[in-house]
Structures are given as C-alpha cells and as structure tokens.
Chimera marker file (.cmm) of the C-alpha trace (Angstrom):
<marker_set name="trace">
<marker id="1" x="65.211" y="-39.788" z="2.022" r="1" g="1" b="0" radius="0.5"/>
<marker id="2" x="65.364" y="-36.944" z="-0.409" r="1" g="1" b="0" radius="0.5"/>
<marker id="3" x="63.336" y="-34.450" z="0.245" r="1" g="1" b="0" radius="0.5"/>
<marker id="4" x="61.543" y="-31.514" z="-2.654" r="1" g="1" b="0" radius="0.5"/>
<marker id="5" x="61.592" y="-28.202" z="-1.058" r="1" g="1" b="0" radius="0.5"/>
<marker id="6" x="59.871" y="-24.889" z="-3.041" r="1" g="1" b="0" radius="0.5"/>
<marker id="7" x="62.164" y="-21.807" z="-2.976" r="1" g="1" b="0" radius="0.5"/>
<marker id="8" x="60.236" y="-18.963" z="-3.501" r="1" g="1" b="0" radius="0.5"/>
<marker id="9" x="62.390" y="-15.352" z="-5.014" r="1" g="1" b="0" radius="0.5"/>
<marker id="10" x="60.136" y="-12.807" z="-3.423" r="1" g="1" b="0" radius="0.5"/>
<marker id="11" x="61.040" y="-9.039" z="-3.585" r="1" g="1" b="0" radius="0.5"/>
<marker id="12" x="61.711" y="-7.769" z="-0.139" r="1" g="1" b="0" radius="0.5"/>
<marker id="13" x="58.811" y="-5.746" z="0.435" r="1" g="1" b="0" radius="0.5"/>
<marker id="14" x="55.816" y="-5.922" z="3.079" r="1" g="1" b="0" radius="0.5"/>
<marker id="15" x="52.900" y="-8.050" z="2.310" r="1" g="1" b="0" radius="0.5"/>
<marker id="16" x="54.862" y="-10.372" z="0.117" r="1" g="1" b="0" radius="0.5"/>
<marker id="17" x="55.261" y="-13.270" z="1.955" r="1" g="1" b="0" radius="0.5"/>
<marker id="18" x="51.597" y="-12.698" z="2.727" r="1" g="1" b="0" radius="0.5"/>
<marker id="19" x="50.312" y="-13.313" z="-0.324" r="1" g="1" b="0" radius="0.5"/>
<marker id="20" x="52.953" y="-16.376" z="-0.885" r="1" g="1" b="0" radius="0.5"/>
<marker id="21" x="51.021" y="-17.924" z="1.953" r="1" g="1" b="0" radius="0.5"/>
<marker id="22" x="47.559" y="-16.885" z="0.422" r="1" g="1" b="0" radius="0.5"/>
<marker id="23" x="48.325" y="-18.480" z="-2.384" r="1" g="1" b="0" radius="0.5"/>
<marker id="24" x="49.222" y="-21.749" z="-0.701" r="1" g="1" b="0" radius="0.5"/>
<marker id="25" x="46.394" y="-20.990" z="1.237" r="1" g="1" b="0" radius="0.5"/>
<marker id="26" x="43.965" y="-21.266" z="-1.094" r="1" g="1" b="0" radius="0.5"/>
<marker id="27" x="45.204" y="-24.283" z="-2.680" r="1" g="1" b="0" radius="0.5"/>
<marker id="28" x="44.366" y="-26.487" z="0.833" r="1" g="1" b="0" radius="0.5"/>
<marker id="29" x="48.113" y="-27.364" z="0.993" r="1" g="1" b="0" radius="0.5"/>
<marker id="30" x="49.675" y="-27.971" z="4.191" r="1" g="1" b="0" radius="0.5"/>
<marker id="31" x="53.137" y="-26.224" z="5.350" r="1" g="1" b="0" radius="0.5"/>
<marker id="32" x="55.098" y="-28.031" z="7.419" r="1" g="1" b="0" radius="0.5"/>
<marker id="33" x="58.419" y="-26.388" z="7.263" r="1" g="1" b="0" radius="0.5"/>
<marker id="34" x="59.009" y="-22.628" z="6.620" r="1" g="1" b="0" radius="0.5"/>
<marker id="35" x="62.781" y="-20.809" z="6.304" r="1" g="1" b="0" radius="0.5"/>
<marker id="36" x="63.205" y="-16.986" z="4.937" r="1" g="1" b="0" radius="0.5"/>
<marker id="37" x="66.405" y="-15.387" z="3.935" r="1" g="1" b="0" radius="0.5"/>
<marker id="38" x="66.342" y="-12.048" z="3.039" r="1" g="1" b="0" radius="0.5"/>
<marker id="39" x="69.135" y="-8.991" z="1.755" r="1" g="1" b="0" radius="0.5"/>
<marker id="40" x="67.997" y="-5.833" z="1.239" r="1" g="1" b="0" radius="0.5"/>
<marker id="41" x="66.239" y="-6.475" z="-2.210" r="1" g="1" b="0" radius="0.5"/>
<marker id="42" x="65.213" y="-9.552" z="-2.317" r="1" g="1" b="0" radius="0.5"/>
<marker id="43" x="64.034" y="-12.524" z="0.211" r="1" g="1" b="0" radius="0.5"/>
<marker id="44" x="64.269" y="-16.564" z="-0.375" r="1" g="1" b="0" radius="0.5"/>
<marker id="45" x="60.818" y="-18.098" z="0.908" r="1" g="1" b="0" radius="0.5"/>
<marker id="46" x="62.039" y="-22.019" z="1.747" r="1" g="1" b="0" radius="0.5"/>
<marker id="47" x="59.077" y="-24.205" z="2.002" r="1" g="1" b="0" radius="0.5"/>
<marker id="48" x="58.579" y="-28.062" z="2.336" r="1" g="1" b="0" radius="0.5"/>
<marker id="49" x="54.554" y="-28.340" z="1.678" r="1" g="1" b="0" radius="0.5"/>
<marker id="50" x="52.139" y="-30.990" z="1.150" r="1" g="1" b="0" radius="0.5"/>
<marker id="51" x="51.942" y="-31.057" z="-2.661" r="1" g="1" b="0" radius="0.5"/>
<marker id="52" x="55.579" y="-29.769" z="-4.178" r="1" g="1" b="0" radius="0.5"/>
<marker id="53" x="53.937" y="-29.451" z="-7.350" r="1" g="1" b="0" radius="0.5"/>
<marker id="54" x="50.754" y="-28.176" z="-6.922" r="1" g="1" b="0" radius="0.5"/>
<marker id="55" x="52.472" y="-25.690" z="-4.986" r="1" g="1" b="0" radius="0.5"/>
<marker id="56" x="54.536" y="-24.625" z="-7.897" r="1" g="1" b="0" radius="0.5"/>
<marker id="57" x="52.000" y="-24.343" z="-10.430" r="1" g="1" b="0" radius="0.5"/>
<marker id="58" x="49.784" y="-22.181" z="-8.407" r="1" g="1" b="0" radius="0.5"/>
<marker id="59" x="52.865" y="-19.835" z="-7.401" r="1" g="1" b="0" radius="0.5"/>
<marker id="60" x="53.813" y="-19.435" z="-10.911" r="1" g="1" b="0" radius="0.5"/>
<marker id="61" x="50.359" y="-18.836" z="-12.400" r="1" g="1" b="0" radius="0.5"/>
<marker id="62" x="50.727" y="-15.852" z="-9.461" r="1" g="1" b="0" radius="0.5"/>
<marker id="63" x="53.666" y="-15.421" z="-11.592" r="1" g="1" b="0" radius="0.5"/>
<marker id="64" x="56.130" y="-15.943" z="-8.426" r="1" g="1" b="0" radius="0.5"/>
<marker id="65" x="59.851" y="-17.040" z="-9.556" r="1" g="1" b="0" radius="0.5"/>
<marker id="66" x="60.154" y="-20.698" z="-8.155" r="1" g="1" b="0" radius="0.5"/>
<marker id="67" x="62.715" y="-23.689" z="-8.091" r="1" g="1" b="0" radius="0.5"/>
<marker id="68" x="62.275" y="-26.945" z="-6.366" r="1" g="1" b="0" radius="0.5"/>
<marker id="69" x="65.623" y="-27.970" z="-4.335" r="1" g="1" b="0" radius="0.5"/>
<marker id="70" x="66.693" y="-31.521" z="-3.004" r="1" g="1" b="0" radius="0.5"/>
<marker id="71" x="66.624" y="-31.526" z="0.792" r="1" g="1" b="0" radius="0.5"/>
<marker id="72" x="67.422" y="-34.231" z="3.200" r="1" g="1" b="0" radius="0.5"/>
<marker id="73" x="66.058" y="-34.237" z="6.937" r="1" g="1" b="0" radius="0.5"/>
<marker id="74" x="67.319" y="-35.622" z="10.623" r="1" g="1" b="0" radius="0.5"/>
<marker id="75" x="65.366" y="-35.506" z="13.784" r="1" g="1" b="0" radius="0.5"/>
<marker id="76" x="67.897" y="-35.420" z="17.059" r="1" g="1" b="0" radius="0.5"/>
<marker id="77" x="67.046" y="-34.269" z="20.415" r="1" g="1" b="0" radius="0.5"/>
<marker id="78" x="66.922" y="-30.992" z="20.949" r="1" g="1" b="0" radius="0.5"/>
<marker id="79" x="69.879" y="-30.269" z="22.467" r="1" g="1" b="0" radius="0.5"/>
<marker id="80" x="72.850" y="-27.966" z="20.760" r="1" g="1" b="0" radius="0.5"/>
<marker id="81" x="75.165" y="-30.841" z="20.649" r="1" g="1" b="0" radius="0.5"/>
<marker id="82" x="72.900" y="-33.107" z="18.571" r="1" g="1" b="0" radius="0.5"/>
<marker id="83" x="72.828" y="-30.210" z="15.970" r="1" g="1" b="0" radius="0.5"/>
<marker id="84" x="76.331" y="-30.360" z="16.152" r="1" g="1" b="0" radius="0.5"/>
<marker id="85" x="77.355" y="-33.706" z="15.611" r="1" g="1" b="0" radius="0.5"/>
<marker id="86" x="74.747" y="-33.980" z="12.787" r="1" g="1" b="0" radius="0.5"/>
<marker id="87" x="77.015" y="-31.142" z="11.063" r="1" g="1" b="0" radius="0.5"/>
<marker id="88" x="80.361" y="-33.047" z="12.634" r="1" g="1" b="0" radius="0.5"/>
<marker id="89" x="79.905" y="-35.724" z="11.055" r="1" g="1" b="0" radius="0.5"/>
<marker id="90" x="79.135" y="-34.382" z="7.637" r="1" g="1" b="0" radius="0.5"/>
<marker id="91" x="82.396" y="-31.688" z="7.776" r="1" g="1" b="0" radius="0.5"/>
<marker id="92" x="84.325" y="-34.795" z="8.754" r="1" g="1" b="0" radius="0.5"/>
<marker id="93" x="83.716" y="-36.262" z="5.250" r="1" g="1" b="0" radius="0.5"/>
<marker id="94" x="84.407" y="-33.473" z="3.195" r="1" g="1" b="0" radius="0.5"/>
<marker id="95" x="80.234" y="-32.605" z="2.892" r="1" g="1" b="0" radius="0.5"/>
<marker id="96" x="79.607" y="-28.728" z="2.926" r="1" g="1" b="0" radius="0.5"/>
<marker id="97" x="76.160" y="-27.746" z="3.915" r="1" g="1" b="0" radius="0.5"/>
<marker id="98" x="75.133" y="-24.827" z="1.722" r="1" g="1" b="0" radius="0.5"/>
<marker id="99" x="71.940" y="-24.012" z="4.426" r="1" g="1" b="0" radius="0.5"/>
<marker id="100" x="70.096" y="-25.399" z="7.102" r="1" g="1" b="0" radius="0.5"/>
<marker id="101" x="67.030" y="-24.453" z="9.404" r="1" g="1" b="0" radius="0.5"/>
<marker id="102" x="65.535" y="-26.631" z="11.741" r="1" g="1" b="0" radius="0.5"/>
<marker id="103" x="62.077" y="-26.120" z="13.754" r="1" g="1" b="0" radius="0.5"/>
<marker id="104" x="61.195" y="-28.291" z="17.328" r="1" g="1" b="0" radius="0.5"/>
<marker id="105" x="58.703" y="-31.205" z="17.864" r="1" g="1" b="0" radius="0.5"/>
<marker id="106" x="58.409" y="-32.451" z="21.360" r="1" g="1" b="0" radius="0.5"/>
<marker id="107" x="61.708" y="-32.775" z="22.598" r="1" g="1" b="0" radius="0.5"/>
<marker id="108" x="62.956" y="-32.992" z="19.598" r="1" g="1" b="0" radius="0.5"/>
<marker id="109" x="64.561" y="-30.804" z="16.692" r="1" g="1" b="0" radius="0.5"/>
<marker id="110" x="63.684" y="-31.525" z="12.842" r="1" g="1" b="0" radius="0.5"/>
<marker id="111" x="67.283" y="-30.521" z="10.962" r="1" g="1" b="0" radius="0.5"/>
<marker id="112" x="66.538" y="-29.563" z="7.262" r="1" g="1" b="0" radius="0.5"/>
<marker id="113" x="69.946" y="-29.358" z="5.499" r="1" g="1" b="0" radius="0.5"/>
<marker id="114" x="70.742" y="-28.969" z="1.907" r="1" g="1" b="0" radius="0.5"/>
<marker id="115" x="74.184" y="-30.824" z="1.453" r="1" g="1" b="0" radius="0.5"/>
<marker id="116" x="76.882" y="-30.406" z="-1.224" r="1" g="1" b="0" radius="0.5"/>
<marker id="117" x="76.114" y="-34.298" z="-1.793" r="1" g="1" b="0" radius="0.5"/>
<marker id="118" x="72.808" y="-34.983" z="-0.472" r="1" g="1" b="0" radius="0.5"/>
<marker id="119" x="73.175" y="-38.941" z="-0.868" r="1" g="1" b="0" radius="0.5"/>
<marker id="120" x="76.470" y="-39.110" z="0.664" r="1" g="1" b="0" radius="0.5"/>
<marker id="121" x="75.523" y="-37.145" z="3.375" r="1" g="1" b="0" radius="0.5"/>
<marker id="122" x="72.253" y="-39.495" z="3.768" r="1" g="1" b="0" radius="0.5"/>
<marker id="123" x="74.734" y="-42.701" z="3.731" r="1" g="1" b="0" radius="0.5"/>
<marker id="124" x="77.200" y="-40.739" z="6.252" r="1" g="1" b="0" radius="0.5"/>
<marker id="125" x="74.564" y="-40.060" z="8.587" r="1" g="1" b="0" radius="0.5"/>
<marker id="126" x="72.675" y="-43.401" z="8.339" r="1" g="1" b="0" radius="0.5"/>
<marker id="127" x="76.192" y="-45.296" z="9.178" r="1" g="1" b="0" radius="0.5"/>
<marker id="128" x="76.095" y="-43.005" z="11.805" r="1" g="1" b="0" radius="0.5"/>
<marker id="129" x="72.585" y="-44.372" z="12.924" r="1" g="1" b="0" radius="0.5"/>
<marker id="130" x="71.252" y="-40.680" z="12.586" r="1" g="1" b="0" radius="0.5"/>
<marker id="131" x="67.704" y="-40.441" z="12.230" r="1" g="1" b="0" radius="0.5"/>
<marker id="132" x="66.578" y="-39.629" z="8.901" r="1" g="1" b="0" radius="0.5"/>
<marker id="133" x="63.366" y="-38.339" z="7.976" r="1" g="1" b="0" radius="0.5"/>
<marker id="134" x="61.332" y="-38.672" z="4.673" r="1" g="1" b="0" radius="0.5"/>
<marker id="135" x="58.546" y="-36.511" z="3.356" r="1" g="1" b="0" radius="0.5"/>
<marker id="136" x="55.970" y="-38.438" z="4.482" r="1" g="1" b="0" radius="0.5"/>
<marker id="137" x="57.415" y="-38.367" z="8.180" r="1" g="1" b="0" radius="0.5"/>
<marker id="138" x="57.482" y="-34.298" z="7.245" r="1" g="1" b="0" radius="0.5"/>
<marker id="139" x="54.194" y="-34.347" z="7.161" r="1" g="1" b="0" radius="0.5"/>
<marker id="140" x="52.433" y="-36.051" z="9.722" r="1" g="1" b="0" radius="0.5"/>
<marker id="141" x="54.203" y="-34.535" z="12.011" r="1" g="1" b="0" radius="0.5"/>
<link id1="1" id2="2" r="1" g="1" b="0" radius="0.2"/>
<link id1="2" id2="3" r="1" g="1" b="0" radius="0.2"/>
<link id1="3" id2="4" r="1" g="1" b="0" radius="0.2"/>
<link id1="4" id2="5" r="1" g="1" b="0" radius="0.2"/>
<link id1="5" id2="6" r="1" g="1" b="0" radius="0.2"/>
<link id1="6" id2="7" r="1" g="1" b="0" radius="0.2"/>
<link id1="7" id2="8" r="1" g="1" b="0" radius="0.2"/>
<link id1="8" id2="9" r="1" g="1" b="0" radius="0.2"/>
<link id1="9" id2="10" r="1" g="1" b="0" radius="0.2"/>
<link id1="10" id2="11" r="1" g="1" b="0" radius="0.2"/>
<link id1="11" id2="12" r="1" g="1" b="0" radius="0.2"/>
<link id1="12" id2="13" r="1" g="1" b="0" radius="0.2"/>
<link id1="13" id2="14" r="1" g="1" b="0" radius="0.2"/>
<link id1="14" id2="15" r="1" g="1" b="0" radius="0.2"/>
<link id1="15" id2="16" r="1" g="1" b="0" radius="0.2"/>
<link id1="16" id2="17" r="1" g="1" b="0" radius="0.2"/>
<link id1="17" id2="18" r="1" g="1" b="0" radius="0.2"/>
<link id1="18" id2="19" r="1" g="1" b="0" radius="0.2"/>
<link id1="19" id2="20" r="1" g="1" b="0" radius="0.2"/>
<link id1="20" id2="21" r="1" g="1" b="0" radius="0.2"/>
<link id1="21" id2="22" r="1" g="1" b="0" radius="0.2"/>
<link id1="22" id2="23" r="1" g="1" b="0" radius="0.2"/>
<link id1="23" id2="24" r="1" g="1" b="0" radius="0.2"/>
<link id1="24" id2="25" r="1" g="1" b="0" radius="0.2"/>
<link id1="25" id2="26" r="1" g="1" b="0" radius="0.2"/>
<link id1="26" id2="27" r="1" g="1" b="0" radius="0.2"/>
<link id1="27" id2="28" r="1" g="1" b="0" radius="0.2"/>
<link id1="28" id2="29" r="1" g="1" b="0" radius="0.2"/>
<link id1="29" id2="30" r="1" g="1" b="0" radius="0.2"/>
<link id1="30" id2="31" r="1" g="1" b="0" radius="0.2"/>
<link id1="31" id2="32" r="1" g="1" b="0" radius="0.2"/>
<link id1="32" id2="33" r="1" g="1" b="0" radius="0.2"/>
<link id1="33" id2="34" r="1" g="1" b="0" radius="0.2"/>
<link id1="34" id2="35" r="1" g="1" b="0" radius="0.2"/>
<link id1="35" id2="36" r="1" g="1" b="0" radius="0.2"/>
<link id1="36" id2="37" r="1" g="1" b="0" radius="0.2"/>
<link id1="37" id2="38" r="1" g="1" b="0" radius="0.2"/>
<link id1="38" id2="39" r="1" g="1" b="0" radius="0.2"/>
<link id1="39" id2="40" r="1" g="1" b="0" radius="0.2"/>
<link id1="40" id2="41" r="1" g="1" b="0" radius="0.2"/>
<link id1="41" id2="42" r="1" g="1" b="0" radius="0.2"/>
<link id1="42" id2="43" r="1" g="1" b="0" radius="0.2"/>
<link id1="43" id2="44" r="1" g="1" b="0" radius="0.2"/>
<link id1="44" id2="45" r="1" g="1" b="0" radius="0.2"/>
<link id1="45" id2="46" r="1" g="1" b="0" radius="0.2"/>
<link id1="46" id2="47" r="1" g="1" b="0" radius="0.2"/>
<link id1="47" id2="48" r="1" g="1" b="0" radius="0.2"/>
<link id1="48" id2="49" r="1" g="1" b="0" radius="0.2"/>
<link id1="49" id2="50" r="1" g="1" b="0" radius="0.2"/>
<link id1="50" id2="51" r="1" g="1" b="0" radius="0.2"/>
<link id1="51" id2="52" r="1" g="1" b="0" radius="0.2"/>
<link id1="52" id2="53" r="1" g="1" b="0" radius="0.2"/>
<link id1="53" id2="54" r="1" g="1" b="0" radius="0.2"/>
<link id1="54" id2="55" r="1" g="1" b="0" radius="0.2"/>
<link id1="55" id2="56" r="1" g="1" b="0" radius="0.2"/>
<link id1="56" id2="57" r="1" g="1" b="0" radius="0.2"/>
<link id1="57" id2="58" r="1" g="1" b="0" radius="0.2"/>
<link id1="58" id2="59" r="1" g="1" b="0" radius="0.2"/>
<link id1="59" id2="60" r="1" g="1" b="0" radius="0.2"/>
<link id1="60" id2="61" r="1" g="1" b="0" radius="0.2"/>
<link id1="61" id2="62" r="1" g="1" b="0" radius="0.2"/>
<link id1="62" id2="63" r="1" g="1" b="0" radius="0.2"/>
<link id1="63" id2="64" r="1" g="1" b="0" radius="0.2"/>
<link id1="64" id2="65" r="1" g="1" b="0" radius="0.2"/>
<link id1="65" id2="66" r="1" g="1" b="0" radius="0.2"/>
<link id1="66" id2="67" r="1" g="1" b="0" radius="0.2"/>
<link id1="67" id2="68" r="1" g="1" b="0" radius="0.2"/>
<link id1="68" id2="69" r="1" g="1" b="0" radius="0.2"/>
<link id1="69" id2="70" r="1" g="1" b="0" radius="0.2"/>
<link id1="70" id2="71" r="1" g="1" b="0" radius="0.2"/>
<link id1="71" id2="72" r="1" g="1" b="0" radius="0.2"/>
<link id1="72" id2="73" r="1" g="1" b="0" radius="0.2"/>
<link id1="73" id2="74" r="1" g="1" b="0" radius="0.2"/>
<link id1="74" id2="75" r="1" g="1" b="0" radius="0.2"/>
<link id1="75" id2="76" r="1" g="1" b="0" radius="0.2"/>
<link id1="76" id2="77" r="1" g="1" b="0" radius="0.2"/>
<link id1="77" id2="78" r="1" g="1" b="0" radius="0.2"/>
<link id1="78" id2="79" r="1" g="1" b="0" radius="0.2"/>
<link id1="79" id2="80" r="1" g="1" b="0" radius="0.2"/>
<link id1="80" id2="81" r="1" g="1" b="0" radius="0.2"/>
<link id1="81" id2="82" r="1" g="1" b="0" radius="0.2"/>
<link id1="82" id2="83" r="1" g="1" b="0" radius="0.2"/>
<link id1="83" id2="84" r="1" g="1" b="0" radius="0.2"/>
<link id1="84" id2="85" r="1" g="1" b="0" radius="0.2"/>
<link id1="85" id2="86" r="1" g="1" b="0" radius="0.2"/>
<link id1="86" id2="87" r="1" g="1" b="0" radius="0.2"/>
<link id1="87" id2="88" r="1" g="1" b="0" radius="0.2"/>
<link id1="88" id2="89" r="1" g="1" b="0" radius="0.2"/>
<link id1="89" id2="90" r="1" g="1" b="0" radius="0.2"/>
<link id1="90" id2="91" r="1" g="1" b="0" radius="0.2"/>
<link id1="91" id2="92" r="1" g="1" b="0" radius="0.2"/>
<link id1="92" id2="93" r="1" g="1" b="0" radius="0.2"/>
<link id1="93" id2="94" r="1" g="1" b="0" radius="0.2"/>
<link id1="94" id2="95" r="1" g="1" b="0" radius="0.2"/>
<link id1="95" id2="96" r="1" g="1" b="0" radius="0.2"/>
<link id1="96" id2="97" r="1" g="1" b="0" radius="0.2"/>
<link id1="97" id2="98" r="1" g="1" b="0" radius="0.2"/>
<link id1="98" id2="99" r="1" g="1" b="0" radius="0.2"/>
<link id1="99" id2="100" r="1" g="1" b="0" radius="0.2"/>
<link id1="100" id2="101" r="1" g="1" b="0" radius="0.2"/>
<link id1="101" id2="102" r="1" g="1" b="0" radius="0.2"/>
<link id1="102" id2="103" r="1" g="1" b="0" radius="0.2"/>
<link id1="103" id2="104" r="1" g="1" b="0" radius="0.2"/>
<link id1="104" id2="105" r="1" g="1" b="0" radius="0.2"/>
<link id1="105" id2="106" r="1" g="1" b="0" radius="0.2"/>
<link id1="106" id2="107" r="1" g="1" b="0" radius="0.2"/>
<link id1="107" id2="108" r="1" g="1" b="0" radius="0.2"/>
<link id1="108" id2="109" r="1" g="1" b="0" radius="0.2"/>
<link id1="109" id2="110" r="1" g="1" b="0" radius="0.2"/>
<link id1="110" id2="111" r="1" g="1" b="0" radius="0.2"/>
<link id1="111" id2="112" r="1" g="1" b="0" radius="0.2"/>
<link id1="112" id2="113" r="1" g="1" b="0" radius="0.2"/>
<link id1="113" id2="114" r="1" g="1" b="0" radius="0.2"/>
<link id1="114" id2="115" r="1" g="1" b="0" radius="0.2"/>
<link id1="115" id2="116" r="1" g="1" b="0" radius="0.2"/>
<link id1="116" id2="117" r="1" g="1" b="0" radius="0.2"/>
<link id1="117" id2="118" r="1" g="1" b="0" radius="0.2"/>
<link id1="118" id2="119" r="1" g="1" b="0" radius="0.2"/>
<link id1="119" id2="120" r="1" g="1" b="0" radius="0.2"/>
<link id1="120" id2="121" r="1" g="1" b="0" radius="0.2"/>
<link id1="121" id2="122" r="1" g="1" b="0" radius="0.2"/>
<link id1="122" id2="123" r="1" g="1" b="0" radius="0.2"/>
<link id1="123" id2="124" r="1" g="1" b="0" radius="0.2"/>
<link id1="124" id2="125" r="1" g="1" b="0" radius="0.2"/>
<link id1="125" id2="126" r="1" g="1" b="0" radius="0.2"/>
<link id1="126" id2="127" r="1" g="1" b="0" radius="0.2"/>
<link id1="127" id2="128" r="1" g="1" b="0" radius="0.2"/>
<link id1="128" id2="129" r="1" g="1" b="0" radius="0.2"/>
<link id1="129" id2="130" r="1" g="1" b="0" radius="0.2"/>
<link id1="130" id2="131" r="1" g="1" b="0" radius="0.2"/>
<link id1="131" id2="132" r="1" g="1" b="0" radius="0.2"/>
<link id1="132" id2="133" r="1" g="1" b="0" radius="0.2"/>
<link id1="133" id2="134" r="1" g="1" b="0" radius="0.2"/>
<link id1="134" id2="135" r="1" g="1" b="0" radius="0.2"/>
<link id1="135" id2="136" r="1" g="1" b="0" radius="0.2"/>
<link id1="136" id2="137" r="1" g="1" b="0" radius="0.2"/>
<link id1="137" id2="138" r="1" g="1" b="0" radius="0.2"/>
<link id1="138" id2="139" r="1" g="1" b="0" radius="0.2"/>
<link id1="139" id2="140" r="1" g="1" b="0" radius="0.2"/>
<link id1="140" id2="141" r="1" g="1" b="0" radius="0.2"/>
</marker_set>
C-alpha cells in the first residue's frame, strides 16, 4: 500500500518545472500524479511516476536535488465529506498528515496523503473499509 513518490527542490523560477517534465519526458515515463508547492525561492515538484527510480537517476544526472518519500493513497467519491472522513478518521487516532493533494477520476477523487505513520494510517483506514490504492492501481488509472 506504500506508495514511492519523487520530490523534486526546484528554484522558483520560470521554465523550471518545464524542463523537470522534459526530462521525464524524454525518459518515456508516465506521470500519473503531479503536486507543486512553492515560497518565494524555491518550489517542491511532488510526483508519483511510472519508474521511481529511473526517474531519479535521470533528474539527478540533470543535476536536480531529489528525495523519494513514502506515500499512501485512498480513492472516495468525490464529494467534500469523503475527503473529510478520510482525514477524520486519521486525526481521531492521533495520525498528523504532513500534506495531501488529490486529483479526480470519474466520480471519484484519488487522496495522496503523506501520514506521520503511514502504516498505521493504512491499518486505520483499512478497518475503516477505506479504499486503498497501490502503485500499480496509480497507474492504470
């Protein structure tokens, strides 16, 4: 259920998420979830792609600062209130949830979360009969 996500430290300047994505690009790997955070000097670039590791090698040969973070994923309708009890239920047991983004399907919302505990928050919202998503599922979708 653990899912590898690429953060990308880009500085905040135009064209550089460009050529993040050119990168990728050339390297025939697929995105299928995309999150950026920026301040005023720098930007975060989350990505879950294809190939995790050939999409760190080829961002740090363009000499891009990189880290690979443990995710977890939940698909709920896409409704407000399915968000929220997703997050409910976690904050009921004590789990913080450092970020989250989420993008739709058809009638449906993929939740990306990064957890203070990723495998409680997995066995939380599995007792919960929450719909958990791995990496494969990620990426047919």
């Amino acid at each position: 259920m653990i899912i590898s996500q690429l953060s990308v430290f880009m500085e905040n300047k135009s064209g550089r998420l460009a050529e993040v994505l050119e990168v990728l690009g050339n390297e025939d790997l697929r995105i299928t979830a995309l999150s950026v955070a920026d301040t005023n000097e720098f930007g975060i670039l989350r990505l879950i792609v294809s190939d995790t590791d050939k999409a760190r090698a080829a961002l740090r040969e363009h000499k891009f600062t990189v880290n690979v973070t443990e995710v977890i994923s939940v698909m709920v309708p896409d409704q407000a209130r399915h968000y929220a009890k997703v997050l409910k239920i976690l904050s009921d047991l004590d789990i913080s949830v450092e970020y989250t983004y989420a993008f739709p399907t058809a009638k449906k919302s993929i939740i990306i979360l990064k957890c203070s505990d990723n495998e409680k928050a997995i066995k939380a919202l599995k007792d919960h009969e929450m719909e958990l998503l791995r990496a494969g599922d990620l990426y047919r979708i």
